[in-house]
DRENDO-1510 file (C-alpha; in Angstrom, 1 decimal, always signed):
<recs>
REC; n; res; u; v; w
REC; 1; UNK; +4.8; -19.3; +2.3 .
REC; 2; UNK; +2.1; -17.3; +0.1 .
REC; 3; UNK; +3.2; -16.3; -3.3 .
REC; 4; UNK; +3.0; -12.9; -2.2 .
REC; 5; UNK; +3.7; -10.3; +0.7 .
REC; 6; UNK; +2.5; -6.9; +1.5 .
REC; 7; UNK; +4.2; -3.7; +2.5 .
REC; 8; UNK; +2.0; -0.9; +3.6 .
REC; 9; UNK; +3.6; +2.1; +3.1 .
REC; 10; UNK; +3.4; +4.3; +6.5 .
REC; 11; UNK; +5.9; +6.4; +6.9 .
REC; 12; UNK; +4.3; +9.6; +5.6 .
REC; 13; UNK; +3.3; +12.6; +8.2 .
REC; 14; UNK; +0.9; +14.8; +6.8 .
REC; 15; UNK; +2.3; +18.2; +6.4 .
REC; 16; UNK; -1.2; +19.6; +5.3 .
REC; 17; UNK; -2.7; +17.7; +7.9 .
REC; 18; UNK; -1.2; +19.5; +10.4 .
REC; 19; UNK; +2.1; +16.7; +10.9 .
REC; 20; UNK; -0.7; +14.0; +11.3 .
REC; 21; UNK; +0.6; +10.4; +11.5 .
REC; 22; UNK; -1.8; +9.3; +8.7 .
REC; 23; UNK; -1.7; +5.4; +9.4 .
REC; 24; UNK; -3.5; +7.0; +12.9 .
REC; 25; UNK; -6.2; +8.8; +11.4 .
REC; 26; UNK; -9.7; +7.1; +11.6 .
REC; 27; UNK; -12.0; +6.7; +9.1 .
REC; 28; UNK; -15.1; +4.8; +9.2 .
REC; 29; UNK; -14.4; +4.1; +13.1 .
REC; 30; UNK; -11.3; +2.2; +12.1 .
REC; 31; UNK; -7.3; +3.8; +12.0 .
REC; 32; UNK; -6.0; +3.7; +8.5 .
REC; 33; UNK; -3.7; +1.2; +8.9 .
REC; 34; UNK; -5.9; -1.5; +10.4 .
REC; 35; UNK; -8.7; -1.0; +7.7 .
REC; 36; UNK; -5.9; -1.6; +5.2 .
REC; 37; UNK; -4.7; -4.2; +6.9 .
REC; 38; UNK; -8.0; -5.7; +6.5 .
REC; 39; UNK; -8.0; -5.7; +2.6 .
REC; 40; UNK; -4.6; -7.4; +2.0 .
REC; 41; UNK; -6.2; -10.9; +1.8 .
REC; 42; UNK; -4.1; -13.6; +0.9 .
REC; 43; UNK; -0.8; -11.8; +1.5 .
REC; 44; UNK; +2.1; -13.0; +4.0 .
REC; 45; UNK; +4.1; -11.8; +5.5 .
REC; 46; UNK; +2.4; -8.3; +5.8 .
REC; 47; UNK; +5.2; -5.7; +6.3 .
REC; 48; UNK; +5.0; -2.2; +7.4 .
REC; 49; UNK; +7.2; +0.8; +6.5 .
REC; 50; UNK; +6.9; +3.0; +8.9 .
REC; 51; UNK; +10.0; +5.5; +8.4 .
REC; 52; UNK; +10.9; +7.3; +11.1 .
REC; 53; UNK; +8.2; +6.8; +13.5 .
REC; 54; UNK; +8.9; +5.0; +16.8 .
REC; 55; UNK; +6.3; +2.3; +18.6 .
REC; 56; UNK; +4.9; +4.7; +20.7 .
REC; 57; UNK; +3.7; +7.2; +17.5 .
REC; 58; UNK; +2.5; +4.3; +15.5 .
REC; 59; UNK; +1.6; +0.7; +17.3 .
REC; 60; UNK; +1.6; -2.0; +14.8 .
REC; 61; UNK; -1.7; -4.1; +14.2 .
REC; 62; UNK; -1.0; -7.8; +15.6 .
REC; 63; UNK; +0.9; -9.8; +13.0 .
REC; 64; UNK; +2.4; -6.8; +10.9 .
REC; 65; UNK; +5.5; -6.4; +11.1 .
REC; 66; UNK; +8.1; -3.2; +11.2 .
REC; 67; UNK; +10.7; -2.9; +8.3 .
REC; 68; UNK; +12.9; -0.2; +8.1 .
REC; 69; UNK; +13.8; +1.6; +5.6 .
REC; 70; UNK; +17.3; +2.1; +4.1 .
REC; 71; UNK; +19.8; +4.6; +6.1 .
REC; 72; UNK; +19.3; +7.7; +4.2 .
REC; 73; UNK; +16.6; +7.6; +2.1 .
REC; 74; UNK; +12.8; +8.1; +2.9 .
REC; 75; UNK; +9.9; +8.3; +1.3 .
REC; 76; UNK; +7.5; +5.0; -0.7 .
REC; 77; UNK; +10.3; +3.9; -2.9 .
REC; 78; UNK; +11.9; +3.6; -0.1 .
REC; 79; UNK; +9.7; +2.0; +2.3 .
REC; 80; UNK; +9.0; -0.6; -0.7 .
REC; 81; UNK; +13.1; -0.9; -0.6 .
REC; 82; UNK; +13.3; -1.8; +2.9 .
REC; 83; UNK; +10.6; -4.7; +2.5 .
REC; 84; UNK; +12.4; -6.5; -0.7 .
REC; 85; UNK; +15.7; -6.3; +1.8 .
REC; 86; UNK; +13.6; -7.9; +4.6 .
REC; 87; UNK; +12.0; -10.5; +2.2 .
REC; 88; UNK; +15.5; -11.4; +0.7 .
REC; 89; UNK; +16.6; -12.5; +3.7 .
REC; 90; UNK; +13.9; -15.4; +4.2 .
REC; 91; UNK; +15.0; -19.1; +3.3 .
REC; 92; UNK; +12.2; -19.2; +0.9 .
REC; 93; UNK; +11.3; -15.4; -0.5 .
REC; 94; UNK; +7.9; -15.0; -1.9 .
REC; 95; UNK; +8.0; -14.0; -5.8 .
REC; 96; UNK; +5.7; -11.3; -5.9 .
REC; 97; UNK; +5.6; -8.1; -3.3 .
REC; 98; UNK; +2.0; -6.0; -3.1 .
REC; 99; UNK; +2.8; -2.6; -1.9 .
REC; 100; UNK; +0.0; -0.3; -1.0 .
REC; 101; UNK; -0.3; +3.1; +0.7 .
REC; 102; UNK; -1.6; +3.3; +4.3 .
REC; 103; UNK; -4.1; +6.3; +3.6 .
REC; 104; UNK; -6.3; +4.4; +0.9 .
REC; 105; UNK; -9.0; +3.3; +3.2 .
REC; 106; UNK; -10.7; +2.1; -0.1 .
REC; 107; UNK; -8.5; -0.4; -1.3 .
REC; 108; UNK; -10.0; -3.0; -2.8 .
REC; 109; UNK; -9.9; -6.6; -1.0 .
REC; 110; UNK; -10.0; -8.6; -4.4 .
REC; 111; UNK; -6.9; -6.7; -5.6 .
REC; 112; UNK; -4.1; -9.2; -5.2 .
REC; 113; UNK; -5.9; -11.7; -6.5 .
REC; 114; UNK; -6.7; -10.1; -9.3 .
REC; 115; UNK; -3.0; -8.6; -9.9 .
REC; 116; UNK; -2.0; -12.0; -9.1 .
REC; 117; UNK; -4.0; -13.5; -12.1 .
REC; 118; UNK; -2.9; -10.6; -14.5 .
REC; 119; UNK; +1.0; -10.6; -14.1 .
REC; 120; UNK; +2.0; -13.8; -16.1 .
REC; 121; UNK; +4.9; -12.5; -17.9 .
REC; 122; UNK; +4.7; -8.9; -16.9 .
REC; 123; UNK; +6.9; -7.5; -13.7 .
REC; 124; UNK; +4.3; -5.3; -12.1 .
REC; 125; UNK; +0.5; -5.3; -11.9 .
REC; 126; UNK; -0.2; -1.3; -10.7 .
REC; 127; UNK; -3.8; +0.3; -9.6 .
REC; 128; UNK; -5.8; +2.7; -12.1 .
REC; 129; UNK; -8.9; +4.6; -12.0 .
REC; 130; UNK; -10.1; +7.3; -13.9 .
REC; 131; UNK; -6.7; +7.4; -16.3 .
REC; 132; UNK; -4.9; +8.0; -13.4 .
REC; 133; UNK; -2.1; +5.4; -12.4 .
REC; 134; UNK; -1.0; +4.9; -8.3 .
REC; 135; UNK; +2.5; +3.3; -8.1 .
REC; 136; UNK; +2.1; +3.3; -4.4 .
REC; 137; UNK; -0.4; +0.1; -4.9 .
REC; 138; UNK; +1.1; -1.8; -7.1 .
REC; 139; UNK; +2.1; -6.2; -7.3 .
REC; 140; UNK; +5.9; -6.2; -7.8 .
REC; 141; UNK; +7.8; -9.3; -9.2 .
REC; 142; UNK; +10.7; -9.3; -6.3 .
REC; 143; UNK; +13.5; -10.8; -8.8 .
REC; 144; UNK; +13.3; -7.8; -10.5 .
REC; 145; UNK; +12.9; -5.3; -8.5 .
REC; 146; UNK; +15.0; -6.2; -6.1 .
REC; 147; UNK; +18.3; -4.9; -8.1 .
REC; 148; UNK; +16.6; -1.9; -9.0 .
REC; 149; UNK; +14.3; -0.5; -5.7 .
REC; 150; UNK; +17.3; +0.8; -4.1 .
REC; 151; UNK; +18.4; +3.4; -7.1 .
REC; 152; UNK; +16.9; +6.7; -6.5 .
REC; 153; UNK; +14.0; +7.9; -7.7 .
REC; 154; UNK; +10.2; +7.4; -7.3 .
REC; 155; UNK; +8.1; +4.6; -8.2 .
REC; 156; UNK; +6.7; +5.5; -10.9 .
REC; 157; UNK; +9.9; +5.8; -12.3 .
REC; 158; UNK; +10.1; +2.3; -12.3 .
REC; 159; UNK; +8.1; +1.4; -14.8 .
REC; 160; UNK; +10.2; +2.4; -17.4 .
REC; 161; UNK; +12.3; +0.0; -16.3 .
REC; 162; UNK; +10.2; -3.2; -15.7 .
REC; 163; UNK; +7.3; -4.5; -18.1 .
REC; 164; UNK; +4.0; -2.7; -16.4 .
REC; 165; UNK; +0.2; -4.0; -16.5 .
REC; 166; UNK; -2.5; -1.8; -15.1 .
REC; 167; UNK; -5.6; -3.3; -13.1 .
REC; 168; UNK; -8.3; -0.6; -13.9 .
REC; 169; UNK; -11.1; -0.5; -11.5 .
REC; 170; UNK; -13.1; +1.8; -14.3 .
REC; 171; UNK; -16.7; +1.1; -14.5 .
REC; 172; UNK; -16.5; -1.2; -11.3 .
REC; 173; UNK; -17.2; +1.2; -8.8 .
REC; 174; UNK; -18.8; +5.0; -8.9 .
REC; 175; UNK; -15.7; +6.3; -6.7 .
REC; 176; UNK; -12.2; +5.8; -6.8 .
REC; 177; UNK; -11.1; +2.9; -4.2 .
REC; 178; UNK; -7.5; +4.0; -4.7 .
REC; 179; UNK; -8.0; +8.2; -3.5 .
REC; 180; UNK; -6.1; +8.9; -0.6 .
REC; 181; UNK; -5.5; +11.6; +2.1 .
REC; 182; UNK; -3.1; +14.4; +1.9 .
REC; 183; UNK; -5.6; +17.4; +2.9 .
REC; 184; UNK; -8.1; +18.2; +5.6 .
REC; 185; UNK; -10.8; +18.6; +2.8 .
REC; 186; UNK; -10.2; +15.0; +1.4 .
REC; 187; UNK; -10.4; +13.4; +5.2 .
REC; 188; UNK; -13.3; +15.1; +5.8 .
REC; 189; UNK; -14.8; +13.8; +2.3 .
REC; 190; UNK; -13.1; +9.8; +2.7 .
REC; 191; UNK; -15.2; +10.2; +6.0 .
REC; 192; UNK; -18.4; +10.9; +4.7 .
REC; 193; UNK; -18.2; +8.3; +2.0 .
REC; 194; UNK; -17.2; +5.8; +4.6 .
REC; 195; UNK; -20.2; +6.6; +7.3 .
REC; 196; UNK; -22.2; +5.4; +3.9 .
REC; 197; UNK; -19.9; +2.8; +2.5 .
REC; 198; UNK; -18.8; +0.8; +5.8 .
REC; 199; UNK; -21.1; +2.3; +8.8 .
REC; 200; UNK; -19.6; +4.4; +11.4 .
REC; 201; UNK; -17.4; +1.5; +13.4 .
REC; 202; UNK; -17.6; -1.5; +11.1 .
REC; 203; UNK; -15.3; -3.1; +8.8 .
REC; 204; UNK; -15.0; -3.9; +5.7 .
REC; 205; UNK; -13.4; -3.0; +2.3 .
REC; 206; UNK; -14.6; -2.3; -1.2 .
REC; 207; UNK; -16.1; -5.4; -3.1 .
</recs>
């Protein structure tokens, strides 16, 4: 078992863009979820929190697998929720869950390493760019989130809660590898940074 797992959060629908499944959308000539999927190096199992949507709306790439998340509740906090119940069940848990959010088609492949090396005695390693924090990416200890993921709330409220570390990607890149899609405006810009960054159709993630 590796020391860590992955959830990618993908249970969003973009309101703004139009009801959109977002881990659908394609940038760089790749759907969302499958160029994250890509950068999670080093994780297993990789989970996917996919809410509400059935296999027909959104096919899993192969070896990801579907967690639910818990009756009643919706949204990341929850999608990260449903992965720490599925991990708790395993003979052997891993200690460390990376969650990240399906519509960062930037993410950074050396991230869990990196998080990895920085948690020591902290409970979470989260993303940061520009003075701004993204809870949705984020390396959780599992021991100690697991009694507390299921409270309600966001995750960001969490860190008042368990000892917090930022990995700041300032002065590493020129643009943020953590922005994300919500509007038609910031698709059409992710695009045009990716037709430069990977090449229309190829793969790859931010070094």
């Amino acid at each position: 078992m590796a020391r860590a797992a992955a959830v990618i959060l993908a249970g969003g629908r973009g309101e703004r863009l139009g009801g959109a499944i977002k881990a659908n959308l394609e940038i760089g000539g790749m759907r969302l979820i499958e160029r994250v999927l890509g950068a999670l190096n080093g994780a297993a199992p990789v989970l996917v929190a996919r809410g509400e949507f059935s296999d027909a709306e959104l096919t899993l790439p192969a070896g990801a697998v579907a967690v639910s998340d818990p009756e009643g509740s919706g949204g990341p906090r929850a999608g990260v929720a449903g992965a720490v119940r599925w991990l708790e069940r395993l003979v052997e848990p891993p200690r460390f869950l990376l969650s990240v959010a399906v519509d960062t088609p930037f993410f950074p492949g050396t991230f869990l390493a990196e998080a990895l090396d920085r948690i020591e005695d902290a409970d979470a390693v989260v993303a940061r760019f520009a003075g701004q924090d993204y809870p949705t990416n984020t390396l959780w200890r599992l021991e100690v989130i697991a009694p507390l993921i299921a409270l309600p709330g966001s995750l960001k409220r969490l860190f008042a809660d368990v000892k917090t570390v930022r990995l700041d990607w300032d002065g590493r890149v020129a643009d943020d590898p953590f922005a994300n899609v919500n509007t038609p405006a910031e698709l059409a810009a992710l695009r045009q940074r990716a037709g430069a960054h990977f090449g229309v159709g190829k793969g790859g993630q931010t070094r």
